[in-house]
Wavefront OBJ file of the C-alpha trace (Angstrom):
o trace
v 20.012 13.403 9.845
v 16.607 13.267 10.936
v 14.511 15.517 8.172
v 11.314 14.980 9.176
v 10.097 14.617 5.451
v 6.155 14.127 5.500
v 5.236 10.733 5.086
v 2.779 10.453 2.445
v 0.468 13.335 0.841
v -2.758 13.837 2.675
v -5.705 12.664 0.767
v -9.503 12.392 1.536
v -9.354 8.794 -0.321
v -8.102 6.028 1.695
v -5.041 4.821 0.546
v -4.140 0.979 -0.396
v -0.664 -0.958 0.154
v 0.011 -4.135 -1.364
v 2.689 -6.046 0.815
v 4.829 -8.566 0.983
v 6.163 -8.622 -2.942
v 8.847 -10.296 -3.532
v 9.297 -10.848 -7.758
v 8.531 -8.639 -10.662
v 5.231 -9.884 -11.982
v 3.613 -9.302 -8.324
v 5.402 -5.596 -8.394
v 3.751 -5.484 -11.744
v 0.357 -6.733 -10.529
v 0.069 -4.003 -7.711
v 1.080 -1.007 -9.676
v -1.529 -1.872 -12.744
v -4.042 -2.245 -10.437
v -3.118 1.319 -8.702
v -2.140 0.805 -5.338
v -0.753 3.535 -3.328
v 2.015 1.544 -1.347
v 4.018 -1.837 -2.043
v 5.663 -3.190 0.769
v 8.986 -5.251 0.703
v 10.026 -7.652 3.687
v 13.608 -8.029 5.311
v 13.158 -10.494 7.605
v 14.176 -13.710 6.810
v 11.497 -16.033 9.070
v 8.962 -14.618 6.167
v 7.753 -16.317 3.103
v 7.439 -12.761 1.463
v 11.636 -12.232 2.531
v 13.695 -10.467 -0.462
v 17.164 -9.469 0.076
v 18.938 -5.896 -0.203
v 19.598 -6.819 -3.873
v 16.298 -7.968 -4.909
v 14.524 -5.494 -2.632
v 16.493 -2.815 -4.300
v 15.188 -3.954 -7.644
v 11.755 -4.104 -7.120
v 11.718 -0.578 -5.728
v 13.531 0.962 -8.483
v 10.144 -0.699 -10.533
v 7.457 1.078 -8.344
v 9.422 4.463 -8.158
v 8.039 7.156 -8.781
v 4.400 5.452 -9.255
v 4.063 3.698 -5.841
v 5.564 4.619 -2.336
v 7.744 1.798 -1.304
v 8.285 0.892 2.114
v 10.332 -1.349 4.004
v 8.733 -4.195 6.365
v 11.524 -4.917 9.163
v 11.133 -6.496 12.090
v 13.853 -5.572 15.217
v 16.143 -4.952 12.713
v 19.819 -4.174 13.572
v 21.690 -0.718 12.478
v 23.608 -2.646 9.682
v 20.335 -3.915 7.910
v 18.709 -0.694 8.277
v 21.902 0.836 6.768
v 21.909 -1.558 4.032
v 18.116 -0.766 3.255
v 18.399 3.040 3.446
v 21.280 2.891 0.749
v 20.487 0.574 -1.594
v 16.776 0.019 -1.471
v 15.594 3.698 -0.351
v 12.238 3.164 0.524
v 9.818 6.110 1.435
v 8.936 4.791 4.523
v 10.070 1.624 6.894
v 7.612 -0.595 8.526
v 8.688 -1.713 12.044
v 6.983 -4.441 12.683
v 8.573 -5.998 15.932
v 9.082 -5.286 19.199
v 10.509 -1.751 18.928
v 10.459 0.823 21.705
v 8.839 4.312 20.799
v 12.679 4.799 21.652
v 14.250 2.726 19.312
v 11.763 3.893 16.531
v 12.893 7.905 17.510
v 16.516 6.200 16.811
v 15.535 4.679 13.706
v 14.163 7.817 12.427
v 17.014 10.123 13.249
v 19.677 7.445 12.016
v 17.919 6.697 8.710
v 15.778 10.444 8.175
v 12.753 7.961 6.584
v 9.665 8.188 7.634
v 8.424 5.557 9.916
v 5.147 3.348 10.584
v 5.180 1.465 13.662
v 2.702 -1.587 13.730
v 1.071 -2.567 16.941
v -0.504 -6.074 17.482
v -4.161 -5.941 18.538
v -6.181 -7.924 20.326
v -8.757 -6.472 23.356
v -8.743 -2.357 24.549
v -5.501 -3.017 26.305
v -3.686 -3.355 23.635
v -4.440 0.529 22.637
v -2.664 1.980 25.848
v 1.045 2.141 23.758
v -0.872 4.098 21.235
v 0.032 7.818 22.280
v 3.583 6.816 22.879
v 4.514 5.703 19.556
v 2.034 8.365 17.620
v 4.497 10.784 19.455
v 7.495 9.107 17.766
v 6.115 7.758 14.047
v 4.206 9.423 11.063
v 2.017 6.563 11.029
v 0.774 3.912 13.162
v -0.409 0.366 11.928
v -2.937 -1.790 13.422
v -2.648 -5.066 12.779
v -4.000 -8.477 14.109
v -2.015 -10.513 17.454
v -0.095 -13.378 16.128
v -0.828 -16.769 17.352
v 1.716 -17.507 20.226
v 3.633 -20.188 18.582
v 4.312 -17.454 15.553
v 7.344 -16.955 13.945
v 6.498 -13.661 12.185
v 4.490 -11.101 13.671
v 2.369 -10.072 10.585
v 1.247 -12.081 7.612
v -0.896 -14.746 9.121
v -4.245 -13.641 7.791
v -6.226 -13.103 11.076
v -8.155 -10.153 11.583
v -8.949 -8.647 14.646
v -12.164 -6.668 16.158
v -12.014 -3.601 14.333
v -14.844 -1.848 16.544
v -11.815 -1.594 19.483
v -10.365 1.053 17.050
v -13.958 3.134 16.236
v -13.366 5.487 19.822
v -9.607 5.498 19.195
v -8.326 8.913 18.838
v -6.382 10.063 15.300
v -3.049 11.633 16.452
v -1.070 10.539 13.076
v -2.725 8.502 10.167
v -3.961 5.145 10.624
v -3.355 1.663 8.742
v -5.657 -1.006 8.658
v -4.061 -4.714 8.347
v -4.830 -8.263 9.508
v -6.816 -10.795 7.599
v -8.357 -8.130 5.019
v -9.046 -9.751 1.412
v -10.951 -8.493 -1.908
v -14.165 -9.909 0.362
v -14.006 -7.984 3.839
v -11.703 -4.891 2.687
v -15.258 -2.692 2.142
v -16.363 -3.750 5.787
v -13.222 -3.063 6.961
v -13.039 0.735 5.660
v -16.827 1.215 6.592
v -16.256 0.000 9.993
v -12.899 1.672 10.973
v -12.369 4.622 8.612
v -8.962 4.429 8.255
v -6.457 6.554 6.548
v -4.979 3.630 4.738
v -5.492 -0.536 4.021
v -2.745 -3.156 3.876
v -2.962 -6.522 2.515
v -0.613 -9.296 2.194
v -1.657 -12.710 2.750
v -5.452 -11.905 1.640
v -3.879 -11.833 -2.278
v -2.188 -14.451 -2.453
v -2.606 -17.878 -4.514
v -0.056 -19.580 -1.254
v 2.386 -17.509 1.022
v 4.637 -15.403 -0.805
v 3.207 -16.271 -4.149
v 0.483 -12.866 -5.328
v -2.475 -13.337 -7.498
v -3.114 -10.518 -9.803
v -6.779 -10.678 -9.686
v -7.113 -10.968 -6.420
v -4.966 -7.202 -6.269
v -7.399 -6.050 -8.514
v -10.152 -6.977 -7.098
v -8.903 -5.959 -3.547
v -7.990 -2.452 -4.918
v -11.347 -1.950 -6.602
v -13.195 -2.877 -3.405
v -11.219 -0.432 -1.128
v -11.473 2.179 -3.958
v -15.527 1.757 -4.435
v -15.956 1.530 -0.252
v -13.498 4.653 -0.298
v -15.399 6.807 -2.486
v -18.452 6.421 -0.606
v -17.187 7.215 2.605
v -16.364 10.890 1.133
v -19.497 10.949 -0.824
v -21.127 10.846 3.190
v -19.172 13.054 4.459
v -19.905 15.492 1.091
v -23.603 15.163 1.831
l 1 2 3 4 5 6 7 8 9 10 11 12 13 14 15 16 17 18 19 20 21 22 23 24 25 26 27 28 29 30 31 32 33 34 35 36 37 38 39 40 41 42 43 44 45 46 47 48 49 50 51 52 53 54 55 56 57 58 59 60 61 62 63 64 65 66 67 68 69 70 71 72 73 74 75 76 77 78 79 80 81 82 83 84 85 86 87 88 89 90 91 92 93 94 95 96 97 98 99 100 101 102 103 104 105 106 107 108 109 110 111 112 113 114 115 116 117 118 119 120 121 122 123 124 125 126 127 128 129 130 131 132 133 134 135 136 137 138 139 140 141 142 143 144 145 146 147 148 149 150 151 152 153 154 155 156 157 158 159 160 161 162 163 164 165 166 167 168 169 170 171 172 173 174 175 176 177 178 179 180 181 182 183 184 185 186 187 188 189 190 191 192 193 194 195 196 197 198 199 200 201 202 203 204 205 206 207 208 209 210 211 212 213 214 215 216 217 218 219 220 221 222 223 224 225 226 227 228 229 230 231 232 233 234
């Protein structure tokens, strides 16, 4: 079952995901504003948790006018199963503790695209890199959780983005951890990335989105966007 289908289009901007929605209004919120990518969560330990049902819904809203993809975390074959038929996301975030050999079988079982997200914290952290790249379309960088954590994304830390500025670009790179409407420009300047992801950084508490804070997130990445290929025009 495993089609291979390409990920996402290429394009020279970089692209913005707005995750963690969970209700209508926030759906609502990221597609006005123009993001790229909304991202659902199915994992229960999360403030930003839907269910299949509910998931389902708000991806029927952003089809066709966002990608959707599907935040799970060590997630068995039955939830996977259940997400790939009702909600049918374009791509599924695997945001735990998968093996580049469990995210080949999630792949092949599911034929979505995948984005694997690997915690960062020093240069060490990097080494699983190549292993994964050979195995998922995309690869997610995105701050260490405290040690106490009961998620592994969502906490609004960032991490030193200069350990990713030598890192070589097998398959497109995201951008998370503690980015907000203030930082998101410093972010893109600094790393480059291929995409942004925020969560946490637009919110008014956890779970609960603020539409101007989307917007103004989404303008920032879109202004620091455009002048990265402006310089690399001139």
């Amino acid at each position: 079952m495993d089609k291979a289908p390409k990920a996402v289009p290429s394009k020279a901007m970089v692209e913005i995901k707005i995750c963690g929605i969970k209700d209508l209004s926030a759906m609502d919120a990221a597609l006005k504003a123009g993001a790229d990518m909304v991202g659902l969560v199915f994992f229960p330990p999360s403030p930003r948790n839907v269910s299949l049902a509910e998931g389902a819904q708000l991806a029927a809203r952003a089809r066709g006018k966002a990608l959707v993809v599907a935040l799970i975390v060590d997630a068995d074959d039955a939830l996977l199963e259940g997400i790939a038929a009702q909600v049918k996301p374009d791509l599924l975030q695997l945001h735990g503790k998968e093996t580049p050999t469990r995210v080949r079988e999630v792949r092949s079982r599911t034929g979505i695209p995948v984005m694997k997200a690997l915690p960062v914290a020093d240069t060490s952290d990097l080494d699983a890199v190549p292993a994964y790249a050979a195995v998922a379309e995309r690869i997610l960088f995105d701050a260490r959780p405290p040690k106490d954590a009961t998620r592994p994304g969502g906490h609004g830390r960032a991490f030193d983005w200069t350990l990713l500025a030598r890192l070589p670009r097998e398959k497109p790179v995201m951008l998370s951890g503690g980015l907000d409407p203030e930082n998101v420009a410093t972010a893109i300047r600094t790393v480059r990335p291929d995409a942004v992801d925020v969560s946490s950084g637009v919110e008014q508490s956890p779970g609960v989105k603020d539409a101007s804070r989307i917007a103004a997130f989404v303008t920032n990445a879109r202004a620091a966007s455009a002048a990265l290929v402006t310089e690399k025009a001139s």
